[in-house]
C-alpha positions in Angstrom: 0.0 0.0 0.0 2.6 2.3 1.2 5.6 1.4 -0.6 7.6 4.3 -2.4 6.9 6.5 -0.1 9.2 9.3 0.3 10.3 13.0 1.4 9.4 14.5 -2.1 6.1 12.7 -2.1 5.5 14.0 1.5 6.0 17.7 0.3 3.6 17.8 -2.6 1.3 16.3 -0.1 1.0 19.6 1.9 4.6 18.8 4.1 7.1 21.9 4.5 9.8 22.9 1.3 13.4 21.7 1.8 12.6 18.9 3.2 15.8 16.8 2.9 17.6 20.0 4.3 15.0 19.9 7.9 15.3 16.3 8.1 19.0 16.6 8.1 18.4 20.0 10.4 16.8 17.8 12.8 19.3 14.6 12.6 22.2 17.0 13.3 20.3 18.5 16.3 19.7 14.9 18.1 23.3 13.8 17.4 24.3 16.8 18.9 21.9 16.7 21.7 22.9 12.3 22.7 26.9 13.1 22.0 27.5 16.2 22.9 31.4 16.7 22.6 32.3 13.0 22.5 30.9 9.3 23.5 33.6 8.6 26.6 32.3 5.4 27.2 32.9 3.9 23.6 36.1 5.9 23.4 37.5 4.6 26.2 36.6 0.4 25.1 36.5 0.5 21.8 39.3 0.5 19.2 38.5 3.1 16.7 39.8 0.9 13.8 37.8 -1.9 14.2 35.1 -2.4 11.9 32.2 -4.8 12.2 28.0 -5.4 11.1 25.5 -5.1 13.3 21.4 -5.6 12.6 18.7 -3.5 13.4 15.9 -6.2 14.7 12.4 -5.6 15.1 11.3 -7.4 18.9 7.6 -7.0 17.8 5.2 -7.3 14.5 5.3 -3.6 13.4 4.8 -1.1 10.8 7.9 -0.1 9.0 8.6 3.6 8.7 11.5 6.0 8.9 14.7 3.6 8.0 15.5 6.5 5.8 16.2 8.9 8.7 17.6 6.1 10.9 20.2 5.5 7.8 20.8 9.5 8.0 21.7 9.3 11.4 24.6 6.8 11.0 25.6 8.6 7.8 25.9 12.3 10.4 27.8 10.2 12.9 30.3 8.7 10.1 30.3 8.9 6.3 32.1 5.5 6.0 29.2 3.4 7.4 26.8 1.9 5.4 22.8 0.7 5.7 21.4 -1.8 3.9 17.7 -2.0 4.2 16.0 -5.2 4.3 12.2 -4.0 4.5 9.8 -1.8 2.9 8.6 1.4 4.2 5.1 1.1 5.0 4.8 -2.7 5.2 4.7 -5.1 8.1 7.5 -6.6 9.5 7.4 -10.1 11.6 8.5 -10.2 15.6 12.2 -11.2 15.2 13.3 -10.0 11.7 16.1 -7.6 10.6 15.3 -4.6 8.7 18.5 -3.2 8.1 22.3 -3.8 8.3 25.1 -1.3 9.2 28.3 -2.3 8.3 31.3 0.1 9.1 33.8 1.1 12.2 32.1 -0.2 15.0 32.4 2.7 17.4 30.8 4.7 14.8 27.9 1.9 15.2 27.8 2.8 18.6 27.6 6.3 18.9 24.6 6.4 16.4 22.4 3.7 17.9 20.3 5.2 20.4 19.0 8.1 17.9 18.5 6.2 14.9 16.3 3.7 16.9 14.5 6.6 18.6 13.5 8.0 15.3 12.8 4.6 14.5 10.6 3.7 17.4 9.1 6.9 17.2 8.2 6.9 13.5 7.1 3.0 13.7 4.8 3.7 16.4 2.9 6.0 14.3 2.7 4.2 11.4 1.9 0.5 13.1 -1.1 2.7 15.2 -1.9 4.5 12.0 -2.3 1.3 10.1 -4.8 -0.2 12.9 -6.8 2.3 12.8 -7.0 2.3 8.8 -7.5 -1.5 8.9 -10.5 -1.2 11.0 -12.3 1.3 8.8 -11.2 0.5 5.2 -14.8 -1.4 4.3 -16.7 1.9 4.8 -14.3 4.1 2.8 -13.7 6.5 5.3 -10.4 7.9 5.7 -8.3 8.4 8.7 -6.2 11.6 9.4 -4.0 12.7 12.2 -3.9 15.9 13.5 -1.6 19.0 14.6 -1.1 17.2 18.4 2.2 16.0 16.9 5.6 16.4 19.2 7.0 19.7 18.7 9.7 19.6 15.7 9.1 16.3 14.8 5.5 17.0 12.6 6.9 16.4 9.3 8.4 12.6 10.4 5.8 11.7 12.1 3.4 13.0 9.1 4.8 10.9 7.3 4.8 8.0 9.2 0.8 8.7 9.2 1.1 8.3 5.5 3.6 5.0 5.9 0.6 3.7 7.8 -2.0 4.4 5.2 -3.3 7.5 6.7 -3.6 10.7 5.4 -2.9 14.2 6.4 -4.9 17.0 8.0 -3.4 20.8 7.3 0.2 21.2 8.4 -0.2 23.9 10.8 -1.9 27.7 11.3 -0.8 28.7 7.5 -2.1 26.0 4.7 -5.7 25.7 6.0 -8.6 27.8 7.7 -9.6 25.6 10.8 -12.7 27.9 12.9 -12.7 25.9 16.4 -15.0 26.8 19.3 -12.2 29.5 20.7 -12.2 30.9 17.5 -16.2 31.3 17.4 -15.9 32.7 21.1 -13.9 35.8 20.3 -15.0 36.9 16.9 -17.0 40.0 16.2 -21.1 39.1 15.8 -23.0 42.3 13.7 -26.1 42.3 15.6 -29.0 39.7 15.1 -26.1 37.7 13.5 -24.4 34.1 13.9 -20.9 33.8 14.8 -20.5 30.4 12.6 -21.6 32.7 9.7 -19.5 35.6 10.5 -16.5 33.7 11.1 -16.8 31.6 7.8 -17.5 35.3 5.7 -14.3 37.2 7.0 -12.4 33.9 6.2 -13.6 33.5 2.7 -13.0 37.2 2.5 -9.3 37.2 3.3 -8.8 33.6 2.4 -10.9 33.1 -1.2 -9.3 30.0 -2.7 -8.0 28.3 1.1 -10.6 25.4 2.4 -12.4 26.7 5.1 -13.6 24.0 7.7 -15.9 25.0 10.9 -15.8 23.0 14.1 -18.9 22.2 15.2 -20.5 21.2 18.8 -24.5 21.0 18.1 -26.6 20.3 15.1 -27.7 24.6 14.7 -23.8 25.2 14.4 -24.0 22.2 11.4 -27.0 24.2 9.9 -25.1 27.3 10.1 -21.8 25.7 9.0 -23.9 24.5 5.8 -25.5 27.8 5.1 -22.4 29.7 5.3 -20.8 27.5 2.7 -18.1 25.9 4.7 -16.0 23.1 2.9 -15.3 20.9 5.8 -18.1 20.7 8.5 -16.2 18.7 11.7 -18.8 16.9 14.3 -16.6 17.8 17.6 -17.3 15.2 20.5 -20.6 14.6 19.2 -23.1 11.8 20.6 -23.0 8.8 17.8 -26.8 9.6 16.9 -26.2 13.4 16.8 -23.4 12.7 14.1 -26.1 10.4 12.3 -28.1 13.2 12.2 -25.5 16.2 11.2 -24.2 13.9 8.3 -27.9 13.9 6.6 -28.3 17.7 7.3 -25.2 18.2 5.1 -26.5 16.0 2.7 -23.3 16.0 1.1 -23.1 20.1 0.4 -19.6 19.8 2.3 -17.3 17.2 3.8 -17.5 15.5 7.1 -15.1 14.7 9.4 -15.5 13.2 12.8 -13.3 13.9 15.3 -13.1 13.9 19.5 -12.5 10.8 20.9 -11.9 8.0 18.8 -10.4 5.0 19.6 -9.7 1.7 17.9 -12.6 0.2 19.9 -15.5 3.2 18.4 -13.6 3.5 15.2 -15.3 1.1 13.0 -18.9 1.7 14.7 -17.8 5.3 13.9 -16.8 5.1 10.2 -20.8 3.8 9.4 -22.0 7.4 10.2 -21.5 8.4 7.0 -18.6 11.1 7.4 -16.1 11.6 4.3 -13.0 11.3 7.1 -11.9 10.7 11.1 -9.3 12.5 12.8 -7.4 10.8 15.0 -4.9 12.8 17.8 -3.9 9.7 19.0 -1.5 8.8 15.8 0.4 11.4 16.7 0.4 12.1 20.6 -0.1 8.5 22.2 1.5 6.0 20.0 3.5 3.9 22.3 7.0 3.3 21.3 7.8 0.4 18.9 10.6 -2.2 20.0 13.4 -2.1 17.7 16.9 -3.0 18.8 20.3 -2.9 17.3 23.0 -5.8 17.8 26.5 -6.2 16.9 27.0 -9.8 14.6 30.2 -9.3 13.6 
């Protein structure tokens, strides 16, 4: 499903420009942040001019994503080692098999192990969660979508695991979408005898004429309004099941759906036969728990 994914592909799907140039930004910054000015313990055990293979072993049935920036990592550390991938991005790996193979001056092998894996484990999580959630809702047609709770620096990886996982992607951030929540609605400017769905959704289309402009709703008159003021995206916020029912035939298809508020993998599928055109899901981002990935030396 997910195979060929990659960073260009991930930046004509909405991600930030340059991205080769941030991902290597942020690779620099956690080799930096792990080393510091020096590993003392490998320094001090290991000889510096032997060379050897280690494998990078998946302890659990998992998602694959992010060997790419696990192989950048190793490559910042020292340009003389070399990964060999043994898996696809985006497909599912068995308990107990190597997806990749460094080969190169072992103390080198070292120093880079704990931040490639916690890109790794970090960028697996996302996709293996993603991937449930996707599996649990692909007879209805719906599609799942993460959200902006992403950790802070790390949104474009872990969008893209979300994509490795068969997800897709809600707006980046504050600039490539208009998004009217609740807060939003609370502190805008109502003209008398007015509605402050309507209002918000005229002074957005004003400013922002050819930008999608979704409106978070909380009740069924704010999905009336949403629909009256021509909104593109109409999301049911923390909505009772049968009040969702009921918003998705009031749009009647004069703007997309998208469910979102808690959803977990145990609601999802009863979700996704409401009739919505998508489900956003914060978890994918903010609670994955860690995938288990280690790395050993073999030779």
């Amino acid at each position: 499903m997910a195979r060929g994914l990659s960073l260009s592909k991930l930046a004509s799907a909405g991600g930030l420009p340059a991205l080769e140039e941030f991902v290597e930004l942020l690779v620099r910054t956690a080799v930096v942040e792990d080393m510091g000015e020096g590993d003392i313990t490998t320094d001090s055990v290991v000889d510096g001019r032997a060379r050897g293979e280690a494998a990078i072993v998946a302890r659990e049935r998992l998602v694959l994503a992010g060997l790419f920036v696990a192989e950048r990592v190793f490559r910042t550390v020292d340009d003389r080692l070399r990964v060999r991938r043994l898996a696809d991005e985006g497909s599912w790996v068995r308990r107990g098999a190597t997806v990749a193979v460094v080969k190169g001056p072992l103390a080198s092998i070292l120093k880079a192990e704990r931040t490639a894996l916690n890109f790794l484990q970090r960028l697996c999580a996302v996709a293996t969660l993603t991937r449930r959630f996707v599996d649990r809702t692909a007879r209805r047609g719906v599609r799942i979508t993460d959200t902006r709770k992403t950790t802070p620096c790390m949104r474009v990886l872990e969008r893209y695991a979300v994509r490795a996982g068969g997800g897709e992607n809600h707006r980046f951030g504050l600039f490539d979408a208009v998004l009217i929540k609740d807060n939003h609605l609370a502190a805008v400017k109502v003209p008398k005898g007015g509605s402050a769905v309507a209002e918000a959704v005229r002074l957005a289309r004003e400013r922002h004429p050819d930008m999608s402009i979704e409106v978070e709703t909380a009740t069924l008159a704010q999905v009336r309004e949403a629909v009256a003021a021509g909104a593109d995206v109409i999301m049911l916020d923390n909505m009772s099941e049968a009040k969702m029912k009921r918003a998705v035939e009031i749009v009647d298809g004069r703007a997309l759906v998208e469910i979102s508020g808690g959803v977990t993998l145990e609601n999802v599928a009863r979700l996704a036969r409401l009739g919505a055109d998508f489900i956003s899901v914060g978890a994918l981002t903010h609670s994955a728990p860690a995938a288990d990935l280690s790395l050993k030396i073999v030779k």
